[in-house]
One Martini backbone bead per residue (centre of mass of N, CA, C, O) as a GRO file, in nm:
protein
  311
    1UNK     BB    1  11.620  24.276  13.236
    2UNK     BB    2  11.631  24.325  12.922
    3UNK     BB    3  11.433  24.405  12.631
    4UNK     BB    4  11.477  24.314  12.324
    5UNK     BB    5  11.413  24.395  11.975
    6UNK     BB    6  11.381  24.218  11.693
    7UNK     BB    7  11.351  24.275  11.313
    8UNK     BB    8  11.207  24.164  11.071
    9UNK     BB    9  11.221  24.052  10.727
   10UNK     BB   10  11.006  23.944  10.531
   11UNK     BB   11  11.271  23.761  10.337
   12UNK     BB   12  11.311  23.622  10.589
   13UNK     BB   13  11.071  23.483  10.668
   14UNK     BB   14  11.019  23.303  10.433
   15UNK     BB   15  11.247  23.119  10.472
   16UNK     BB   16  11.147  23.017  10.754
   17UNK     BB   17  10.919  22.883  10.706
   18UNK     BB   18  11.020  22.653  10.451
   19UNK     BB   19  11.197  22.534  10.651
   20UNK     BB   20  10.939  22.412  10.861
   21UNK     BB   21  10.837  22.249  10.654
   22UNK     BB   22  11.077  22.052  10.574
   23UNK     BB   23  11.069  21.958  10.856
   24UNK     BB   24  10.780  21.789  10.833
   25UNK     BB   25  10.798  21.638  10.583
   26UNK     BB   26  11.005  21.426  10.657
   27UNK     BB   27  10.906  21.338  10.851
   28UNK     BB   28  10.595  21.225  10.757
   29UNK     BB   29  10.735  21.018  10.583
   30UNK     BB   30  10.889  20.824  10.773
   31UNK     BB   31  10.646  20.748  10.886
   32UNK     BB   32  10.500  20.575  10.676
   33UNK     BB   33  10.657  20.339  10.598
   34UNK     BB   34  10.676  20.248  10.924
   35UNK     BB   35  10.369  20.141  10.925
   36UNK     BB   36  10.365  19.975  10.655
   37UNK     BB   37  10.557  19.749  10.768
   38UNK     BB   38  10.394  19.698  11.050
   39UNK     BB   39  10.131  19.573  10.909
   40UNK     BB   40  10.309  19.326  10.739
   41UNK     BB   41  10.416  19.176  10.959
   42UNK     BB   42  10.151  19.103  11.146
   43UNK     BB   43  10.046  18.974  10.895
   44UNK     BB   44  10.284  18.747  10.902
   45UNK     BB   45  10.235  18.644  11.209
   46UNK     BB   46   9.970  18.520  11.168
   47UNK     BB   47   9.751  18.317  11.195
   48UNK     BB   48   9.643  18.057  11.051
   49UNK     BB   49   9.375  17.862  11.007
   50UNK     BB   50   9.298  17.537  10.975
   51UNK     BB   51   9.065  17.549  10.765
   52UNK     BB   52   9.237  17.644  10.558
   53UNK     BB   53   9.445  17.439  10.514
   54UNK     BB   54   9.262  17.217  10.424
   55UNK     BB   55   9.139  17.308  10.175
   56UNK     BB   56   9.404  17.353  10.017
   57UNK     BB   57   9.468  17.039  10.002
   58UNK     BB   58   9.201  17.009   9.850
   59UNK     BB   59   9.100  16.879   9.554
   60UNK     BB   60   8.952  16.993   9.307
   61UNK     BB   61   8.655  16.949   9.146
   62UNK     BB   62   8.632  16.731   8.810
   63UNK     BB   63   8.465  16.668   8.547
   64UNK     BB   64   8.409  16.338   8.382
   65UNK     BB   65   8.472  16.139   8.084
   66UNK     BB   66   8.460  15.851   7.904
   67UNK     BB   67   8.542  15.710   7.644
   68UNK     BB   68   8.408  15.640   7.344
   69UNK     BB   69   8.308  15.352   7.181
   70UNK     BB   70   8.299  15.273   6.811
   71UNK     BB   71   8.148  15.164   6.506
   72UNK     BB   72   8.210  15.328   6.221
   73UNK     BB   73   8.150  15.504   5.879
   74UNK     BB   74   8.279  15.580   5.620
   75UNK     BB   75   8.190  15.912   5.434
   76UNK     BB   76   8.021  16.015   5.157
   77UNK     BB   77   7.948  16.264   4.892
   78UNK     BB   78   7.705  16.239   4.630
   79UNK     BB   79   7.650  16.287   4.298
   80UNK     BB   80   7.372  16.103   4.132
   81UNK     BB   81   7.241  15.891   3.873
   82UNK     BB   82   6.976  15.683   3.736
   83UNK     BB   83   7.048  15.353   3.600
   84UNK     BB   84   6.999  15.162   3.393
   85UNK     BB   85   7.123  14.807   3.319
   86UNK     BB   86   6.946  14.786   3.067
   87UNK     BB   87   7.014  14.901   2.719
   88UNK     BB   88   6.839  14.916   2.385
   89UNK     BB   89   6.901  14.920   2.039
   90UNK     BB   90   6.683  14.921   1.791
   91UNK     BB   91   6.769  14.750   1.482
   92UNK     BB   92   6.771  14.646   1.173
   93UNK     BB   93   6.783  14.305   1.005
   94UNK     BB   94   6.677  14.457   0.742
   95UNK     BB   95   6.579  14.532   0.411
   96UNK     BB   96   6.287  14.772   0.414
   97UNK     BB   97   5.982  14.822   0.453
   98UNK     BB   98   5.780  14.993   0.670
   99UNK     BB   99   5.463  14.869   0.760
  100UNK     BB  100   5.431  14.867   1.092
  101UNK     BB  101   5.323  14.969   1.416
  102UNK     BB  102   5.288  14.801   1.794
  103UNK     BB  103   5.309  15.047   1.950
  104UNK     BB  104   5.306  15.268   2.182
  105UNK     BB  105   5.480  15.546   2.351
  106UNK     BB  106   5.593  15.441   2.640
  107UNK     BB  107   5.547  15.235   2.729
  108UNK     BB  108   5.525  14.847   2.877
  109UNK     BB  109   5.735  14.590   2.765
  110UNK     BB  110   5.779  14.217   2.689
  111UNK     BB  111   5.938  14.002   2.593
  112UNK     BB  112   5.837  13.933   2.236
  113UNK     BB  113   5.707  14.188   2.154
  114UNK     BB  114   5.547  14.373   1.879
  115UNK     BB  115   5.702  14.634   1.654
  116UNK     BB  116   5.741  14.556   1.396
  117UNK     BB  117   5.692  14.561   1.037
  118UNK     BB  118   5.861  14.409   0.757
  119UNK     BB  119   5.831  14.343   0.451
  120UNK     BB  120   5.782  13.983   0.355
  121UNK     BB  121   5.796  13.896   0.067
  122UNK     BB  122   6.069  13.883  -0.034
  123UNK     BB  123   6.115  13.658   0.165
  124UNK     BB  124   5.888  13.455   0.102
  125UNK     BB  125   6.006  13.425  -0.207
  126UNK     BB  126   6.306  13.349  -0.122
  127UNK     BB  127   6.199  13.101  -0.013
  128UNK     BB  128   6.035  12.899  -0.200
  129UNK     BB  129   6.335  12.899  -0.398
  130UNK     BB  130   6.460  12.717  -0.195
  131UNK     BB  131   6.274  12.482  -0.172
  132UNK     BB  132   6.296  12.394  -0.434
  133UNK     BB  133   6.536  12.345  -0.481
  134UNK     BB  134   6.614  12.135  -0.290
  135UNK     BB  135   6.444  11.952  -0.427
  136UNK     BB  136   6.605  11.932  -0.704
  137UNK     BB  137   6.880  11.828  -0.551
  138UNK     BB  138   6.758  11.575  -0.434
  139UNK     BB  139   6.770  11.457  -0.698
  140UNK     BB  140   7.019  11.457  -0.832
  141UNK     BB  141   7.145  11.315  -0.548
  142UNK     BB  142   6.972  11.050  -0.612
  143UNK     BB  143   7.086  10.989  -0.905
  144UNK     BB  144   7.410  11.013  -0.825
  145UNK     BB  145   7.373  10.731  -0.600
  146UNK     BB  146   7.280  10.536  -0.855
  147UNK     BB  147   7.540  10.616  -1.049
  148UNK     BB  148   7.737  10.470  -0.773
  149UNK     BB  149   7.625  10.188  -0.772
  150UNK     BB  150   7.676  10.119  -1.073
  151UNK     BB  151   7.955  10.118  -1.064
  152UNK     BB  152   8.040   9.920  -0.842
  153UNK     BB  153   7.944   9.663  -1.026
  154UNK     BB  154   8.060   9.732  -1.325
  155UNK     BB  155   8.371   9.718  -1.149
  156UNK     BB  156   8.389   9.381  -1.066
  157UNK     BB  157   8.309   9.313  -1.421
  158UNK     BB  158   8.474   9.505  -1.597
  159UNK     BB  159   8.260   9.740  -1.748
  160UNK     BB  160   8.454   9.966  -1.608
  161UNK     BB  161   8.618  10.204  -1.558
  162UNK     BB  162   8.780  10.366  -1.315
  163UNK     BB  163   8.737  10.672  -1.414
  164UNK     BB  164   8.416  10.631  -1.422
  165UNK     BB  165   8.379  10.594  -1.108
  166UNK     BB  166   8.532  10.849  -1.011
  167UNK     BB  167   8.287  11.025  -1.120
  168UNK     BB  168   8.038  10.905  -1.004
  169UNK     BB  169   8.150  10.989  -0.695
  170UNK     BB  170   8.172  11.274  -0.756
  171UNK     BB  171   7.895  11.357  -0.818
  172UNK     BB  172   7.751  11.256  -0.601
  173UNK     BB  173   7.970  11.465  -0.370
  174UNK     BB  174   7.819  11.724  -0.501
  175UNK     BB  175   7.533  11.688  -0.446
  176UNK     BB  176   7.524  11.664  -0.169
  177UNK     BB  177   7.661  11.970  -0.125
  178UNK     BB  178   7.405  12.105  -0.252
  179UNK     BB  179   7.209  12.015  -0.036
  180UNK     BB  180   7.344  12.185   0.218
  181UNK     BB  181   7.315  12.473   0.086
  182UNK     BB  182   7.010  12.500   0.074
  183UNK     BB  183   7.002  12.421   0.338
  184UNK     BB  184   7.128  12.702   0.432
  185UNK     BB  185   6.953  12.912   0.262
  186UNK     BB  186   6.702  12.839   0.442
  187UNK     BB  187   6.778  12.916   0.713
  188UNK     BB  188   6.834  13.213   0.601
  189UNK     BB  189   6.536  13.324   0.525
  190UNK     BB  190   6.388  13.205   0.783
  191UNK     BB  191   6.534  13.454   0.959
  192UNK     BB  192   6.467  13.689   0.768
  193UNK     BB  193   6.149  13.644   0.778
  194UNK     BB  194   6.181  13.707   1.116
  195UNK     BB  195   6.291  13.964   1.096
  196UNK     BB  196   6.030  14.128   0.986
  197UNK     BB  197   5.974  14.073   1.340
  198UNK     BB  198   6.008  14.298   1.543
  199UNK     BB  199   6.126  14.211   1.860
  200UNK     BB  200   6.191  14.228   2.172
  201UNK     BB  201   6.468  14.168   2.424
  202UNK     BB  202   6.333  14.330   2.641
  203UNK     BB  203   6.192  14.489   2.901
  204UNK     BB  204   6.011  14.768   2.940
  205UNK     BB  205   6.101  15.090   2.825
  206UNK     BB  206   5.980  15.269   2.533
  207UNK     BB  207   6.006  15.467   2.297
  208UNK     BB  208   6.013  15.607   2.014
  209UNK     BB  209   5.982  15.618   1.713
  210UNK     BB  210   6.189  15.710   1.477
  211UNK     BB  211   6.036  15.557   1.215
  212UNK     BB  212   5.810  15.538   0.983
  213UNK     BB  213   5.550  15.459   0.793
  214UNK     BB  214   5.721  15.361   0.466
  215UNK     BB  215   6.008  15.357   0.535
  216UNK     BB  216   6.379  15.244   0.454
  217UNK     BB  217   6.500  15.002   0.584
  218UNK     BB  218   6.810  14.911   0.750
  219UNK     BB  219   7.065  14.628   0.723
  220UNK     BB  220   7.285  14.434   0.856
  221UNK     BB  221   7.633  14.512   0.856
  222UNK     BB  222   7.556  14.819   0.818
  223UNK     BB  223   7.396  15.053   0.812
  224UNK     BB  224   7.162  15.091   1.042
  225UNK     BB  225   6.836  15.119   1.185
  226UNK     BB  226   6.678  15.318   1.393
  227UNK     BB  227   6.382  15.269   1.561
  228UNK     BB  228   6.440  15.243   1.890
  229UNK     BB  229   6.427  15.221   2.267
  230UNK     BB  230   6.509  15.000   2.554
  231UNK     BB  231   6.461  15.003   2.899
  232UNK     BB  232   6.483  14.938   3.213
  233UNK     BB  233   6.352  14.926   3.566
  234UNK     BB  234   6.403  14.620   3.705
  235UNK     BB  235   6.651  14.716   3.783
  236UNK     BB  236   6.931  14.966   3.927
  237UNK     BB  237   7.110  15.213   3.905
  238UNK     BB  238   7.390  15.459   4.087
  239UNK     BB  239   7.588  15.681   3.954
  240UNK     BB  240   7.918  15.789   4.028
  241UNK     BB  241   8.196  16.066   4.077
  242UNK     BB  242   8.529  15.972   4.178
  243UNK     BB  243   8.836  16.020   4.285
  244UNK     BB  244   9.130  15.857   4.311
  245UNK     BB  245   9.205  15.947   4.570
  246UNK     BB  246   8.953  15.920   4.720
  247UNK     BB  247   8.937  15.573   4.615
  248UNK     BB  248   9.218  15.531   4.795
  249UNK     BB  249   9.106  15.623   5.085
  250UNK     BB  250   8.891  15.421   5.110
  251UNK     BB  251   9.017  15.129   5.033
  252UNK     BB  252   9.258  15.162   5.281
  253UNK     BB  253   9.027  15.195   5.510
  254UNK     BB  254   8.924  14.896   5.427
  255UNK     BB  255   9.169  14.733   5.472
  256UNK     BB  256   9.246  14.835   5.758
  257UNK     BB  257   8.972  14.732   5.891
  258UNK     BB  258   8.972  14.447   5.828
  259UNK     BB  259   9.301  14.385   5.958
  260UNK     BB  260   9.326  14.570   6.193
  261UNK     BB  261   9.548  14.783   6.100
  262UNK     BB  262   9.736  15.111   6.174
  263UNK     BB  263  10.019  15.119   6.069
  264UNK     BB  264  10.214  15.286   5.867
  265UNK     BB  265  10.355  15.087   5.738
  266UNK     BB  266  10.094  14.889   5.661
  267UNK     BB  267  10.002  15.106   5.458
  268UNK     BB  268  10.260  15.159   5.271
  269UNK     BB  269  10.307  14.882   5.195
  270UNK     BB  270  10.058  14.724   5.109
  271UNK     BB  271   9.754  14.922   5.104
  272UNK     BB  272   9.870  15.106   4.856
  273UNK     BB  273   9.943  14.845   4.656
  274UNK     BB  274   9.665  14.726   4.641
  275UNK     BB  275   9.514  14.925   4.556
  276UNK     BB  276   9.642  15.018   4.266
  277UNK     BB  277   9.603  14.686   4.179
  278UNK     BB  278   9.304  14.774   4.154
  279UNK     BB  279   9.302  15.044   4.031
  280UNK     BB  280   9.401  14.865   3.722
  281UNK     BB  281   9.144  14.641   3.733
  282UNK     BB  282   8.888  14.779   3.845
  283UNK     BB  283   8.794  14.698   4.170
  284UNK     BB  284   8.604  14.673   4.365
  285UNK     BB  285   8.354  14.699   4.679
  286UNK     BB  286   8.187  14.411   4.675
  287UNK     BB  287   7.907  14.553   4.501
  288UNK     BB  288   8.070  14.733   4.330
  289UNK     BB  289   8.098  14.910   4.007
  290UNK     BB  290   8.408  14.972   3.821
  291UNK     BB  291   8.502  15.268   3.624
  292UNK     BB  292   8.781  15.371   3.460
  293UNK     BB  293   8.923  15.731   3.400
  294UNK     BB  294   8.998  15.972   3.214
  295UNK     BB  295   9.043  16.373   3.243
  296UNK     BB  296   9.236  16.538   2.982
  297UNK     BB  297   9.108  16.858   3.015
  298UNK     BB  298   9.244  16.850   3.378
  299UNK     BB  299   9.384  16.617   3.440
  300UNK     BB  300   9.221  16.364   3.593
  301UNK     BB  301   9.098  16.154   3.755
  302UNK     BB  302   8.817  15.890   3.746
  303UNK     BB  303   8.537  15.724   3.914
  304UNK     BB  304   8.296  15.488   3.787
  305UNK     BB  305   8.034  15.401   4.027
  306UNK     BB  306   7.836  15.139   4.041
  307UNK     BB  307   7.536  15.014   4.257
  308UNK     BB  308   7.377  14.789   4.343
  309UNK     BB  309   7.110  14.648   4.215
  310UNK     BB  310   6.810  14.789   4.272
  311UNK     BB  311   6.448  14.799   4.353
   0.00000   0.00000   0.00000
């Protein structure tokens, strides 16, 4: 036998490596599948441990707390000011130069304490001209009640005319009504009088003297002076100042809890109708006295309600 020998070219040579390439590399992925396939079957056919299976069916176990119950205080913060209870403006109750002043200026003065004094001679000198007329009136009354008793007896034995006895008898009640008359203007003089000693109306701290001594104070029922201003101490307010809505919803809160109902229907037809009633008539809520009033330069309601005075 014969040994022939053939020659290939270069670009022969080329294609059949690239050949044998291709045919390795499609082996190759076809086995890649195939091993990943078998190692999956392999593991779902393993057998579970039952320690494993036991635990799975065991329920997590889950912290838990009872709910708190507990009644709590509905509240709100606001911002409030201190005031008396009694606040008095002292103002003369005659007219007068003011004579004396006996207060220091901030002082603790106690009700009936004297504060002031007003001239008193014109108020003493037109008491003693009315105590005067008083008696001249008394005696008057007591001789027209003579010309009155003789006329009764001298119209019995017709020795005066009826007209004559109706006269001495309008005379008689004319005397007495005179005498009526100074004696309500002698109790007036002597009110004067003591009004000329202007006296503390309650206790507490005293402001300064508005007007010094030898000012010419005005009284009456016109144009009066102040004098002073007296403030009480114990007890006290305190003013705060909240909106129609916060007090219709702490209100509505309040009647809700004392008759222990909460469902909307009684919120809506009683709770806000009875709250709405009651701040028409500007009822507070227990011991709190409330003061309605609305503030028309930004158009809102407010509510001014002062607590229980406190000492």
């Amino acid at each position: 036998m014969s040994k022939v020998f053939v020659s290939f070219g270069p670009h022969f040579r080329r294609k059949l490596l690239m050949h044998e390439l291709n045919k390795y590399s499609r082996r190759f992925t076809l086995l890649i599948p195939i091993g990943i396939l078998t190692q999956f079957v392999s593991a779902c056919t393993q057998e579970v441990p039952a320690q494993d299976a036991t635990a799975q069916k065991t329920p997590p176990e889950v912290n838990v707390s009872k709910p708190l119950v507990k009644t709590i205080v509905e509240w709100d913060e606001y911002i409030a000011r201190l005031g008396a209870v009694e606040s008095v403006e002292v103002r003369a109750r005659v007219s007068g130069y003011l004579e004396s002043i006996h207060f220091k200026e901030g002082s603790i003065i106690k009700t009936g304490d004297l504060l002031f004094v007003i001239d008193p001679r014109s108020f003493k000198a037109e008491l003693d001209r009315l105590e005067a007329e008083l008696k001249q009136e008394e005696a008057a009354e007591e001789n027209a009640f003579a010309q009155f008793r003789r006329a009764e007896s001298l119209l019995k034995s017709n020795s005066i005319s009826e007209e004559e006895y109706q006269i001495r008898r309008a005379n008689r009640l004319v005397a007495a009504a005179d005498v009526q008359s100074v004696r309500a203007a002698i109790e007036v003089a002597k009110l004067n009088l003591e009004f000329t000693q202007v006296r503390a109306p309650i206790s507490g701290r005293i402001s300064r003297p508005f007007v010094t001594e030898g000012n010419l104070v005005h009284g009456g029922t016109g144009q009066t002076t102040h004098l002073t201003t007296i403030v009480s101490l114990d007890p006290t307010h305190a003013y705060f100042e909240a909106s129609e809505s916060g007090y219709i919803c702490m209100m509505v809160i309040h009647l809700v809890s004392t008759d222990g109902r909460y469902d909307q229907t009684y919120i809506s037809n009683y709770a806000l109708l009875n709250v709405h009633d009651e701040l028409a008539r500007l009822d507070g809520v227990g011991d709190a006295m409330v003061f309605g009033g609305r503030d028309y330069s930004c158009g809102c309601g407010w509510i001014r309600i002062a607590s229980p005075p406190s000492t």
